[in-house]
N, C-alpha and C positions, 0 to 999 in steps of 0.2 A: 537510574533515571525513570521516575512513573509520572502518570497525569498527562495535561498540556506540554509539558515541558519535553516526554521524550515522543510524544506525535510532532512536536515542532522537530527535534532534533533528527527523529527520523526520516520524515518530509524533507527537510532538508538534504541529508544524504543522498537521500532517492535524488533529487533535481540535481544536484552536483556531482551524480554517478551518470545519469538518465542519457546523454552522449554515447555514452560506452556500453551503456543497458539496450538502448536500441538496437545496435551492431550485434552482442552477444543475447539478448533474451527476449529481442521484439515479438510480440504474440503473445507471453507468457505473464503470469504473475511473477512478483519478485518481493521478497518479505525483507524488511527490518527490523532489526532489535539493538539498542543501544547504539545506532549509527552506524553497524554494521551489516552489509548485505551478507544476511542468513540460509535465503533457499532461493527454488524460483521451482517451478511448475505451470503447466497447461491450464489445471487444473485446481481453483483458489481452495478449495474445502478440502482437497487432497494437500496440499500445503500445509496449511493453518494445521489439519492435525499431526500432520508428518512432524512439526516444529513444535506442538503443543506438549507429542509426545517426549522430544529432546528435550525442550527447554519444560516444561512443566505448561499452564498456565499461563502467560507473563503477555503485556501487551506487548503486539505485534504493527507494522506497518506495513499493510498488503496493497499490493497496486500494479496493476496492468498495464504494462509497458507497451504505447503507442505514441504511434510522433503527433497525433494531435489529438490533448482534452476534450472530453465530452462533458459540456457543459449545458445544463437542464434549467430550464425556466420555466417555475411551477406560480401559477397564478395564487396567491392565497382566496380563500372562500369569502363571499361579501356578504353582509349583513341585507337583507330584503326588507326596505320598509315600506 
């Protein structure tokens, strides 16, 4: 699975694991690949290579296990006339 398709498929894992990801990995990063929880660390760049190294390459889905999303509201830039 690559593209859209396995960031959807992975995203999804993570939210239908994320119950059980709290309990065992809250604080930490947690990786997926092909809808399978891969690693997890403190640390996302120690991660991502740790897995880069095993799996080659290959996208990943990394994500910080907290009980509540941090959600950012960025104003776009306005034209001055």
């Amino acid at each position: 699975m690559q593209g859209p398709d396995a960031v959807a498929g992975n995203r999804a894992a993570f939210l239908t694991m994320k119950g059980q990801l709290l309990q065992s990995h809250s604080g930490q990063y947690v990786a997926f690949k092909d809808g399978q929880l891969v690693g997890a660390d403190s640390d996302d760049r120690a991660l991502v290579k740790r897995l880069y190294h095993q799996f080659g390459v290959v996208p990943l889905y990394v994500k910080l296990v907290e009980d509540e999303e941090h959600v950012y509201h960025l104003s776009s830039p306005r034209k001055v006339r």
